[in-house]
Structure formats: structure tokens, C-alpha cells
Backbone atoms as SQL, in Angstrom:
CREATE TABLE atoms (id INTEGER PRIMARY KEY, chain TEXT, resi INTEGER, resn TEXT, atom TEXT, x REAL, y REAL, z REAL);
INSERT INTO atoms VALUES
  (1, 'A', 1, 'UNK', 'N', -138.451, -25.844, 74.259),
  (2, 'A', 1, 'UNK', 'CA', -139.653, -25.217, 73.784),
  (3, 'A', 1, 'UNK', 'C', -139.735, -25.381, 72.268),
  (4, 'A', 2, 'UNK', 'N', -141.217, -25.850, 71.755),
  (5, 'A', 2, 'UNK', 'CA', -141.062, -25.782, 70.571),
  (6, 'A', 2, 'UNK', 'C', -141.942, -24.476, 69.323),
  (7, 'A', 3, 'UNK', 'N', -141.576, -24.618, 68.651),
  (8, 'A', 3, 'UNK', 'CA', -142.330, -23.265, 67.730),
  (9, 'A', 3, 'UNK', 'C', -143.876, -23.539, 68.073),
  (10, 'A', 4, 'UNK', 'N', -144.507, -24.400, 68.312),
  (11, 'A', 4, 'UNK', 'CA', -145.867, -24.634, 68.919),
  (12, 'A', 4, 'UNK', 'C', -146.255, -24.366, 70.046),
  (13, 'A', 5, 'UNK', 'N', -145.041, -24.084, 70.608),
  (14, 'A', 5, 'UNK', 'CA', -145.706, -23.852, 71.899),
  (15, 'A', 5, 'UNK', 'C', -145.616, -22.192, 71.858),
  (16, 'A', 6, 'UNK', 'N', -144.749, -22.162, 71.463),
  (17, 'A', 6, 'UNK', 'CA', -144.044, -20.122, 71.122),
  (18, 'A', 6, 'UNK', 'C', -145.515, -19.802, 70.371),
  (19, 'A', 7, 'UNK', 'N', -146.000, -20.207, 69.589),
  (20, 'A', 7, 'UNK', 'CA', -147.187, -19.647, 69.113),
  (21, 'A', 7, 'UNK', 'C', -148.259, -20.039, 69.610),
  (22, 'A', 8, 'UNK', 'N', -148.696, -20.696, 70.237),
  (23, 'A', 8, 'UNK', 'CA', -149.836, -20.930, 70.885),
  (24, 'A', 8, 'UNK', 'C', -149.886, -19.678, 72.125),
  (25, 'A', 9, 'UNK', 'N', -148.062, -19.569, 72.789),
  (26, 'A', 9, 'UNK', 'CA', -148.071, -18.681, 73.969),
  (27, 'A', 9, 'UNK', 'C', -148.301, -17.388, 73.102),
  (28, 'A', 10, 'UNK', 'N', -148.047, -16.886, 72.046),
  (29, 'A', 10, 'UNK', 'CA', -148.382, -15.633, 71.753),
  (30, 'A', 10, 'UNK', 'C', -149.781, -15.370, 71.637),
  (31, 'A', 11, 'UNK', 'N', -150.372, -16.787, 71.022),
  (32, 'A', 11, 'UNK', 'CA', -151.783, -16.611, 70.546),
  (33, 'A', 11, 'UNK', 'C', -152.609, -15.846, 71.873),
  (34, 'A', 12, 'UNK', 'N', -152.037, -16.810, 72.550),
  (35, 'A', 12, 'UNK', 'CA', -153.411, -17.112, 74.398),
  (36, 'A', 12, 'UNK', 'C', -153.272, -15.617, 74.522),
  (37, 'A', 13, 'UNK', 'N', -151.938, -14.531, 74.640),
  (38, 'A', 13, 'UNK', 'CA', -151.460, -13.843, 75.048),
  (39, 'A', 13, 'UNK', 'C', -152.438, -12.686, 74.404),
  (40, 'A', 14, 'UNK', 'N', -152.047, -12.206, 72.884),
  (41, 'A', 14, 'UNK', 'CA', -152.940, -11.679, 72.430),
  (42, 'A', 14, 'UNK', 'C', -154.564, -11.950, 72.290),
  (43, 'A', 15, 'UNK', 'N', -155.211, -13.433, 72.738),
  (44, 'A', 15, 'UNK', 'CA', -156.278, -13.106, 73.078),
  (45, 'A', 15, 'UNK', 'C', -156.767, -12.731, 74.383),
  (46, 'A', 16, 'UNK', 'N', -155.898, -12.884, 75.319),
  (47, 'A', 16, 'UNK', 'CA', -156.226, -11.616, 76.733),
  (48, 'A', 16, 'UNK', 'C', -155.867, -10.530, 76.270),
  (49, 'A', 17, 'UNK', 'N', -155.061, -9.852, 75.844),
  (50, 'A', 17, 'UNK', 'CA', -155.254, -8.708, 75.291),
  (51, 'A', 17, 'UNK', 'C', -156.580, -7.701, 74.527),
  (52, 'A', 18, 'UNK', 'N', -156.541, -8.879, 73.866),
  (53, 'A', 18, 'UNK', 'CA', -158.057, -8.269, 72.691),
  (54, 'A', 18, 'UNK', 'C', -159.651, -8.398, 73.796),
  (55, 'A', 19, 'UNK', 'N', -159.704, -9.614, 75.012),
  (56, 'A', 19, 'UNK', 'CA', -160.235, -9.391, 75.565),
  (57, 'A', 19, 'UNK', 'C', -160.777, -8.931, 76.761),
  (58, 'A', 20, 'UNK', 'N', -159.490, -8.173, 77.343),
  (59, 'A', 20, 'UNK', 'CA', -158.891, -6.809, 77.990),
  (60, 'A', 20, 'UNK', 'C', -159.407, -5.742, 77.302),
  (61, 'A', 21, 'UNK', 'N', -159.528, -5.478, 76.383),
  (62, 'A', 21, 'UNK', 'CA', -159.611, -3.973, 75.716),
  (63, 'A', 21, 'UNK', 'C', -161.172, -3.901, 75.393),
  (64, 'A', 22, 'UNK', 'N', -161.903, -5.091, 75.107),
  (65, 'A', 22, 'UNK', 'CA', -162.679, -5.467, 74.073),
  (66, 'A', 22, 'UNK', 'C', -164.475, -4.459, 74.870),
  (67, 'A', 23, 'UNK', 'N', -164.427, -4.243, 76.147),
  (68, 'A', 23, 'UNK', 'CA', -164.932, -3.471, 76.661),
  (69, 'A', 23, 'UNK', 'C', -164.732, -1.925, 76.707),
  (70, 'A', 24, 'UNK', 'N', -163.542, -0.991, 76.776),
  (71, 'A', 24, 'UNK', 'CA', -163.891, 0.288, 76.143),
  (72, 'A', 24, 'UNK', 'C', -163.692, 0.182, 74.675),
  (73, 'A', 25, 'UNK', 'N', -163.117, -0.769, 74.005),
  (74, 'A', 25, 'UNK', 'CA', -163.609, -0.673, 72.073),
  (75, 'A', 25, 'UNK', 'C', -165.236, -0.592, 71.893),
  (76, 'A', 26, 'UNK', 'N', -165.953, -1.149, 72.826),
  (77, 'A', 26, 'UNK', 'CA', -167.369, -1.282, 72.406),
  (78, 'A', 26, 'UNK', 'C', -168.334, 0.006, 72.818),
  (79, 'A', 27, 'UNK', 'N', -167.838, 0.059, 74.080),
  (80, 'A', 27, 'UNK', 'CA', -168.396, 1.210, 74.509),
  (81, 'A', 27, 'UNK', 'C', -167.916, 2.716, 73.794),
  (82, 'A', 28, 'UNK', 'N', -166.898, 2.900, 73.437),
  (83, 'A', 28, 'UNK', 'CA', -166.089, 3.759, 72.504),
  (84, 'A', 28, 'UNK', 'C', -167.331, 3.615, 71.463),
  (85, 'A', 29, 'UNK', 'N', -166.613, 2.690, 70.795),
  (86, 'A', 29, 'UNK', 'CA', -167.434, 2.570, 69.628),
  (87, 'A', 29, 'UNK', 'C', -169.026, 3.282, 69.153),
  (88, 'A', 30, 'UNK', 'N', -169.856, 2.593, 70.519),
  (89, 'A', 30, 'UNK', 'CA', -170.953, 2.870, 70.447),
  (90, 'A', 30, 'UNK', 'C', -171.110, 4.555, 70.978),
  (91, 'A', 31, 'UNK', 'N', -170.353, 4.623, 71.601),
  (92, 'A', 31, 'UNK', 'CA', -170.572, 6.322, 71.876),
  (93, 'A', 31, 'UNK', 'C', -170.549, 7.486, 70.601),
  (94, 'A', 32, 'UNK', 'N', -169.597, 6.688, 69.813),
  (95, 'A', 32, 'UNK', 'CA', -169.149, 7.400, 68.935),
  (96, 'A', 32, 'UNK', 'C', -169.957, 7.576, 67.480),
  (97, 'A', 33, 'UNK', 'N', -170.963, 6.236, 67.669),
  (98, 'A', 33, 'UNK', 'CA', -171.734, 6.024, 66.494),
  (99, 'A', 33, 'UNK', 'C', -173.098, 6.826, 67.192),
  (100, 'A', 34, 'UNK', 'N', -173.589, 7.146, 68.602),
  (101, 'A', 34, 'UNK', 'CA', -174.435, 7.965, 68.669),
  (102, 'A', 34, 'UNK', 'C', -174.319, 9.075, 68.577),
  (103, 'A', 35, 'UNK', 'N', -172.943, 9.880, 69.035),
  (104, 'A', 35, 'UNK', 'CA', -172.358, 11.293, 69.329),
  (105, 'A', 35, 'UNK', 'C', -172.761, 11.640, 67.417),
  (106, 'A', 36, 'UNK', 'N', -172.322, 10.755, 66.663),
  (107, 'A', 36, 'UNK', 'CA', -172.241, 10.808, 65.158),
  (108, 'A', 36, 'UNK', 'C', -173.290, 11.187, 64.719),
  (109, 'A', 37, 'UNK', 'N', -174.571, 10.343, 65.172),
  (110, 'A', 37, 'UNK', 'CA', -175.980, 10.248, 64.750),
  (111, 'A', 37, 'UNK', 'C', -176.510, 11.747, 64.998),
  (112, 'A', 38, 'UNK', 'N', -175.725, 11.832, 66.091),
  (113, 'A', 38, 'UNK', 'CA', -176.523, 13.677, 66.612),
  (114, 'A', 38, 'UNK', 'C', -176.180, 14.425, 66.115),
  (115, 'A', 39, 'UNK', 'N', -174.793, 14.587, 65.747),
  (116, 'A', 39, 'UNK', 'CA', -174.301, 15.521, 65.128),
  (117, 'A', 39, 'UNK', 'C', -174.984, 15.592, 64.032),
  (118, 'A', 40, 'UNK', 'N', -175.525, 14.173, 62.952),
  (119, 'A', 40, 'UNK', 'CA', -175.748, 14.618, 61.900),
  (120, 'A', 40, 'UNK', 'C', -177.038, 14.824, 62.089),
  (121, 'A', 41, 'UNK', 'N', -177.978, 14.498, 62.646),
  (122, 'A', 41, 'UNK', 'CA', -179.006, 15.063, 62.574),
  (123, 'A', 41, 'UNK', 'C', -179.571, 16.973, 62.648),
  (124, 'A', 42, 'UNK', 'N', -178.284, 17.562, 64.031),
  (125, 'A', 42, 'UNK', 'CA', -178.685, 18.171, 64.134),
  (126, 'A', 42, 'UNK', 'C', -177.785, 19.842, 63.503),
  (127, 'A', 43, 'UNK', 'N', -176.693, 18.806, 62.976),
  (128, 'A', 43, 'UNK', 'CA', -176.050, 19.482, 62.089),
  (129, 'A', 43, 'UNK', 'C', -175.183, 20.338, 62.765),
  (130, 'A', 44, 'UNK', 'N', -174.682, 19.995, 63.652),
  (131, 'A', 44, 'UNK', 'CA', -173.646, 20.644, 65.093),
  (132, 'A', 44, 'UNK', 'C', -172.354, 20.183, 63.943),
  (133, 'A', 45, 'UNK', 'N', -171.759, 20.353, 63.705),
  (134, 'A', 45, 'UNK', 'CA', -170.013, 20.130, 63.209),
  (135, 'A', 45, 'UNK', 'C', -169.133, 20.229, 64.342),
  (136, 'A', 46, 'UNK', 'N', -169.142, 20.006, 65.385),
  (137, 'A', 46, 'UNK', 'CA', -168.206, 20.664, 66.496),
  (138, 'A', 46, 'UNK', 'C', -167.487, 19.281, 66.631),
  (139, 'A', 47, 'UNK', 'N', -165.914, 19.072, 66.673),
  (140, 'A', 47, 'UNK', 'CA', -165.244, 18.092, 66.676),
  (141, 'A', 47, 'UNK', 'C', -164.633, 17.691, 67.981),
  (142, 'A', 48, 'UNK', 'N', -164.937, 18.742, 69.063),
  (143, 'A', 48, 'UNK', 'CA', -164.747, 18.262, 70.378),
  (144, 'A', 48, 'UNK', 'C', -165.911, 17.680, 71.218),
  (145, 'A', 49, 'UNK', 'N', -167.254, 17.650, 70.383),
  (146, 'A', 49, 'UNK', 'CA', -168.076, 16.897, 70.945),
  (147, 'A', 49, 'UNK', 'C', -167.954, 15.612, 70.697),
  (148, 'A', 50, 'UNK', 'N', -166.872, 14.964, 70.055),
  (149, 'A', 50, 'UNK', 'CA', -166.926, 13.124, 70.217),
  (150, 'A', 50, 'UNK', 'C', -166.020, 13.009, 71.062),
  (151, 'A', 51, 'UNK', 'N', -165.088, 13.672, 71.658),
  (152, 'A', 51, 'UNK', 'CA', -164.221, 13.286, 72.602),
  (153, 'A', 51, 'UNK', 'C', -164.598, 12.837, 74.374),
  (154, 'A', 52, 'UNK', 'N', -165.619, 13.932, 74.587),
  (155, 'A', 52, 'UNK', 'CA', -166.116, 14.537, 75.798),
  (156, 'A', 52, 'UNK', 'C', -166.764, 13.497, 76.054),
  (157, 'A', 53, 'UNK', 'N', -167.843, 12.876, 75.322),
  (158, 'A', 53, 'UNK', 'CA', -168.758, 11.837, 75.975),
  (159, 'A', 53, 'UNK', 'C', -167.906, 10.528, 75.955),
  (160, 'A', 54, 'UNK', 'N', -167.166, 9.808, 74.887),
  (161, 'A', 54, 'UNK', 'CA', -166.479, 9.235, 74.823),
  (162, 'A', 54, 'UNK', 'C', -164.912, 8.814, 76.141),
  (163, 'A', 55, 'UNK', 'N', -164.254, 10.225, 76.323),
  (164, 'A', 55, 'UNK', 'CA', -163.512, 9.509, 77.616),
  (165, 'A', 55, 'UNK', 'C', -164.575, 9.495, 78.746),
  (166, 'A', 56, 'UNK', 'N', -165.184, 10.007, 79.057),
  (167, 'A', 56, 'UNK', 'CA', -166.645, 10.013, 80.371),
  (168, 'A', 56, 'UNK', 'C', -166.851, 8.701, 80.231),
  (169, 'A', 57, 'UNK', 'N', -167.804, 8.062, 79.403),
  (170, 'A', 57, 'UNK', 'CA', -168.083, 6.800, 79.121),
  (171, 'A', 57, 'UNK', 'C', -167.169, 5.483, 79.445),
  (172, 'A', 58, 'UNK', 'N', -165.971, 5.981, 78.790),
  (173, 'A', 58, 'UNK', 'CA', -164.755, 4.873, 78.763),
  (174, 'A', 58, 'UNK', 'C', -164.595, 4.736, 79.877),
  (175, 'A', 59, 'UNK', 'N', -163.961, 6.074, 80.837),
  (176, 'A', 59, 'UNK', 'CA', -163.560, 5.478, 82.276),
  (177, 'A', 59, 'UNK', 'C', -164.486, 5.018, 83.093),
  (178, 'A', 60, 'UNK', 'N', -166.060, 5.308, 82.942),
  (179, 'A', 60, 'UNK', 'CA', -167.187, 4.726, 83.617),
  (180, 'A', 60, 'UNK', 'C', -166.613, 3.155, 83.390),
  (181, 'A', 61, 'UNK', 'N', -166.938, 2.920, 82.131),
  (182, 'A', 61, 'UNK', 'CA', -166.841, 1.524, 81.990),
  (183, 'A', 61, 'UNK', 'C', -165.107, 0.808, 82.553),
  (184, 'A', 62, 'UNK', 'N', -164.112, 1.545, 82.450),
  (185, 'A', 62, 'UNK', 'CA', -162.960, 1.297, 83.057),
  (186, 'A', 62, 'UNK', 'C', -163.089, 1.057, 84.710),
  (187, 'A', 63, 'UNK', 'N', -163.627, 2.016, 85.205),
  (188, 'A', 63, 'UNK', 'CA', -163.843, 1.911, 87.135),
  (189, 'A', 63, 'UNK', 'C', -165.247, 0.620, 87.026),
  (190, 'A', 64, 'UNK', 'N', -165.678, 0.322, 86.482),
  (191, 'A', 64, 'UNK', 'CA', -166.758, -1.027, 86.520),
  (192, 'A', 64, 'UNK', 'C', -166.410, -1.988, 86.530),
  (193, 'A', 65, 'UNK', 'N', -165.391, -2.239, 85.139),
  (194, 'A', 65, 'UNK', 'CA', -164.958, -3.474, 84.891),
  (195, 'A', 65, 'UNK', 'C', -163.292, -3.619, 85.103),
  (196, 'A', 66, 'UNK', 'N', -163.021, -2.704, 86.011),
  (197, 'A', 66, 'UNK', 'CA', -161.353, -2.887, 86.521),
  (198, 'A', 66, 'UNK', 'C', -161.059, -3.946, 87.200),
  (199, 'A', 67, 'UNK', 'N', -162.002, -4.532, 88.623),
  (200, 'A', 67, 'UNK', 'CA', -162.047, -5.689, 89.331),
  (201, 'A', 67, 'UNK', 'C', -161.807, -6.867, 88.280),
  (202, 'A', 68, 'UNK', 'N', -163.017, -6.360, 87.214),
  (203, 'A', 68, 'UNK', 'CA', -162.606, -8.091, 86.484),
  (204, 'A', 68, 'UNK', 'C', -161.629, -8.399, 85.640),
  (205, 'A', 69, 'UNK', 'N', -160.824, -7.025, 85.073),
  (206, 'A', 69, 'UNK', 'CA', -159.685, -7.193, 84.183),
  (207, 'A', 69, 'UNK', 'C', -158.580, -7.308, 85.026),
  (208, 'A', 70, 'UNK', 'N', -158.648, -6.378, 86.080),
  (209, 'A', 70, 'UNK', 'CA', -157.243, -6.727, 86.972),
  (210, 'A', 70, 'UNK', 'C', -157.056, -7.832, 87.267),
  (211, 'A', 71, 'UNK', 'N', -158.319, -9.118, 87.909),
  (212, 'A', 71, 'UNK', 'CA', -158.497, -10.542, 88.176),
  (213, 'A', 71, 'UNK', 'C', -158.002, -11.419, 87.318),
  (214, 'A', 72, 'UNK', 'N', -158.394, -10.662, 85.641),
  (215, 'A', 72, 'UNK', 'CA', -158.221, -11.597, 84.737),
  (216, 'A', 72, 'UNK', 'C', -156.413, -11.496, 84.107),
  (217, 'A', 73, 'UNK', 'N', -156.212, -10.331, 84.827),
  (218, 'A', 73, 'UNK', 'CA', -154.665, -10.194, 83.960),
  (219, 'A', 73, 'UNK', 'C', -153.844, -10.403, 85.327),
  (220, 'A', 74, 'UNK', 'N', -154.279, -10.419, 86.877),
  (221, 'A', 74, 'UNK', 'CA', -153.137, -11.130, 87.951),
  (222, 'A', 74, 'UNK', 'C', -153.212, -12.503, 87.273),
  (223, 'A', 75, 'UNK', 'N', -154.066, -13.281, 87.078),
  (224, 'A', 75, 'UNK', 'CA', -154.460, -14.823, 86.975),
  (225, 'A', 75, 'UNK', 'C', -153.593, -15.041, 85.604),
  (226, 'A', 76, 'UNK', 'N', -153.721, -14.706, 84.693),
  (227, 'A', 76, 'UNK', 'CA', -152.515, -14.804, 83.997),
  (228, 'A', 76, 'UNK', 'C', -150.879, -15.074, 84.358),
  (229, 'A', 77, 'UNK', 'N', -151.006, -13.415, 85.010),
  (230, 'A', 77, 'UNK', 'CA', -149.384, -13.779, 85.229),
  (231, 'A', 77, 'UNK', 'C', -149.266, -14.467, 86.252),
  (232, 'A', 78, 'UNK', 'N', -149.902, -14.995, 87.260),
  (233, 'A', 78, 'UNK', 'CA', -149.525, -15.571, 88.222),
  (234, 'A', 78, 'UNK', 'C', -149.268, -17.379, 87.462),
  (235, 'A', 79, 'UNK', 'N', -150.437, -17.381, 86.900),
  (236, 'A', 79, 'UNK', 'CA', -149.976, -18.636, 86.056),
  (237, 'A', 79, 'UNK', 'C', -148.853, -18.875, 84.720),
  (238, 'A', 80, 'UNK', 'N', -148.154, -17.884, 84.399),
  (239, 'A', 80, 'UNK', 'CA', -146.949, -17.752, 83.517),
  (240, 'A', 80, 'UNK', 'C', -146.160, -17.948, 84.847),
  (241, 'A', 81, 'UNK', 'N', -145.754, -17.164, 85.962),
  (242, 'A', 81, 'UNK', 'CA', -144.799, -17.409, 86.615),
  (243, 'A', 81, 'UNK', 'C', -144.664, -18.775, 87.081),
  (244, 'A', 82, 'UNK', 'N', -146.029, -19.200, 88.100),
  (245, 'A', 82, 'UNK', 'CA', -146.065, -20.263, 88.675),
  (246, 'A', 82, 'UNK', 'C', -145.494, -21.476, 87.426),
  (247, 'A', 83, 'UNK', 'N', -145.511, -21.376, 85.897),
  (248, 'A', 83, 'UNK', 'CA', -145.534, -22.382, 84.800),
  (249, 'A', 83, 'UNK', 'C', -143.933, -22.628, 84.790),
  (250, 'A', 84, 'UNK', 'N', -143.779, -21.327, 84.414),
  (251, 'A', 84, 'UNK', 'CA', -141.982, -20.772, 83.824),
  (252, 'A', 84, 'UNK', 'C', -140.653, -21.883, 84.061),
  (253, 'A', 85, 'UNK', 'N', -140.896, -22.571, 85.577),
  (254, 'A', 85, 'UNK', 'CA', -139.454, -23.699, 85.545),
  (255, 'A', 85, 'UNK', 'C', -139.784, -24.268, 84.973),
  (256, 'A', 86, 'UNK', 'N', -141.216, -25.020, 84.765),
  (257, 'A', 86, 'UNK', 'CA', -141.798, -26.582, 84.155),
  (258, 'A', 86, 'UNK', 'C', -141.357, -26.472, 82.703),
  (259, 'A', 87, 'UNK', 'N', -141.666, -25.014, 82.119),
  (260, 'A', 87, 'UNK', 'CA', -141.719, -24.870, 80.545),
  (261, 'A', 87, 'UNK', 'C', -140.321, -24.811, 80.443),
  (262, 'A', 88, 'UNK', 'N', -139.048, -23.868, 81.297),
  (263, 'A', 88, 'UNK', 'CA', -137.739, -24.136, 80.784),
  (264, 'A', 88, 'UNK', 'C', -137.232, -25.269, 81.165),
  (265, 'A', 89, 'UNK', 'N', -137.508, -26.441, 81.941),
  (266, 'A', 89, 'UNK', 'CA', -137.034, -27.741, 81.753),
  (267, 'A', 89, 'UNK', 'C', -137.913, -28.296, 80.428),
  (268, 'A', 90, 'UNK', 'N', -138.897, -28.404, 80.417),
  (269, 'A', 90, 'UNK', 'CA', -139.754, -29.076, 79.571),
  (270, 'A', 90, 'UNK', 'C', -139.227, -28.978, 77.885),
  (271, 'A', 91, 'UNK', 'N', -139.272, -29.982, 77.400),
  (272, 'A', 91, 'UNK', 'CA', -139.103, -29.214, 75.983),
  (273, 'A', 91, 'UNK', 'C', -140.411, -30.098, 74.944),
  (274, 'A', 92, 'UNK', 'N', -140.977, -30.642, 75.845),
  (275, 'A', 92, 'UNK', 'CA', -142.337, -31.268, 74.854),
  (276, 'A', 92, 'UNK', 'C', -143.611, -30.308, 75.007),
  (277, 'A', 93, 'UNK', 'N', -143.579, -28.802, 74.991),
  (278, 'A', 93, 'UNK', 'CA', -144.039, -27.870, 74.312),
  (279, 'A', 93, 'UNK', 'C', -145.675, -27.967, 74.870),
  (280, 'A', 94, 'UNK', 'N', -146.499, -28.001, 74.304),
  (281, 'A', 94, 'UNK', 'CA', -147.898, -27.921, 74.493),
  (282, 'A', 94, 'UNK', 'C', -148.667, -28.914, 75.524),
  (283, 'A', 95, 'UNK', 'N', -147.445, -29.945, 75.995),
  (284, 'A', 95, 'UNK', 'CA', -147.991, -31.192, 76.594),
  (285, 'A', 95, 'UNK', 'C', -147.452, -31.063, 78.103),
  (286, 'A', 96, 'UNK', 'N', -146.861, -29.829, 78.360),
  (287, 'A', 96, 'UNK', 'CA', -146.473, -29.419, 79.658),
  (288, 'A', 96, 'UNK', 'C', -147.313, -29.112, 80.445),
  (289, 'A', 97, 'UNK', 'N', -146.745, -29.742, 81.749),
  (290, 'A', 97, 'UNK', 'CA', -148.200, -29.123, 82.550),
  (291, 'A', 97, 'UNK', 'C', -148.648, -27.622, 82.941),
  (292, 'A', 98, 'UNK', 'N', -149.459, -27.655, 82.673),
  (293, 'A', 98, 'UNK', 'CA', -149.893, -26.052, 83.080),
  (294, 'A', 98, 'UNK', 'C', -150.409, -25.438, 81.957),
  (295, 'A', 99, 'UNK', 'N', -150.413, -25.705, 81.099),
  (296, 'A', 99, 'UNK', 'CA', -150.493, -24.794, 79.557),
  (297, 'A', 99, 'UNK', 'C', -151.793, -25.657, 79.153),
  (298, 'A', 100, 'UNK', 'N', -152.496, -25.394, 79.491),
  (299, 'A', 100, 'UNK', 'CA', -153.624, -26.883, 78.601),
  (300, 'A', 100, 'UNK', 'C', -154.764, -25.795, 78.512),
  (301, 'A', 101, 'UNK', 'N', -155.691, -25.801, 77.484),
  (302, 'A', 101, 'UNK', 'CA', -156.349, -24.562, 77.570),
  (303, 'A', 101, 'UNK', 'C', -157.239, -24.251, 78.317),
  (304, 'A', 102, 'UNK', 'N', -157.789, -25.196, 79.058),
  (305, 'A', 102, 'UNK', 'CA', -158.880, -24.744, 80.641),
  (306, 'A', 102, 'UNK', 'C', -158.153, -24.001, 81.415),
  (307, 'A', 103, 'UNK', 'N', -156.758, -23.863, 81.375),
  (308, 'A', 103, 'UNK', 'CA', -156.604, -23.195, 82.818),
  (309, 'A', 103, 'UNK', 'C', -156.083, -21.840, 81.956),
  (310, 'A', 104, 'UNK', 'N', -156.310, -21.442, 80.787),
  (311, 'A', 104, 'UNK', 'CA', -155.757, -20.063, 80.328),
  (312, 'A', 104, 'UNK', 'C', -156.949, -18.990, 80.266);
């Protein structure tokens, strides 16, 4: 294995990660910038009102899009395992089969 391939595998890795999460960050997000808007408008200070709508929201969007993250993170590991002998015989790194970026 070479340092190219060690970082490319971290890269791929952390970008399923970031695009695993990247659905309650948004929805979070946006909850939090309206919960905000109300508050200031209506001048409520209450600090347990950003929590309440915020996990509600999140797990909505968690039970929606679970099918497609669970799909997208078996398909991963099934393709790290299925890879794993090729890459520890292999030592020409990025040019191994299995690792090519269509199938990540």
C-alpha cells in the first residue's frame, strides 16, 4: 500500500461521512435559523425552544432518509471487505482493482 492510496482511502471515507450527516446538518441548521428568527421577532428568550423543534425535525428527517444512508454505508463496507485481499496483496495502490472512483 502506498501513502496514496492511505489518503485517497481516508479522503473517500470522510467524504461518506460528511455526506451521511450532511442531511440532519441542513435540516438542523435551518430549524435553527427559523426557531432564531421567532424568537427574535417575538422576543421569547426561552432557550429550550431551539432544542424541541430541532430533535423533532432531525429524527423526521433521520426515519426518511435512513433507507438511503443505511444503503449508502452497507455498500461501502461491503465494498472495503469484498476489496481488502486484493489491496493486502496489491501494493500498486490506486491502480488496484476495486478502488477506482465510480464504484465509491
Amino acid at each position: 500500500m502506498t501513502v496514496e492510496f492511505v489518503v485517497d482511502f481516508g479522503r473517500r471515507a470522510m467524504e461518506l461521512i460528511l455526506l451521511l450527516s450532511l442531511p440532519m446538518l441542513l435540516v438542523g441548521l435551518a430549524i435553527g435559523l427559523l426557531v432564531s428568527v421567532f424568537q427574535a421577532t417575538t422576543q421569547i428568550q426561552e432557550m429550550t425552544l431551539q432544542f424541541i423543534p430541532k430533535i423533532v425535525c432531525i429524527t423526521l428527517v433521520l426515519v426518511v432518509t435512513g433507507p438511503w444512508l443505511l444503503d449508502m454505508l452497507l455498500d461501502y463496507t461491503t465494498q472495503i471487505l469484498e476489496n481488502f485481499p486484493q489491496w493486502i496483496r496489491s501494493t500498486e495502490g490506486l491502480t488496484t482493482p476495486g478502488l477506482t472512483p465510480a464504484e465509491m
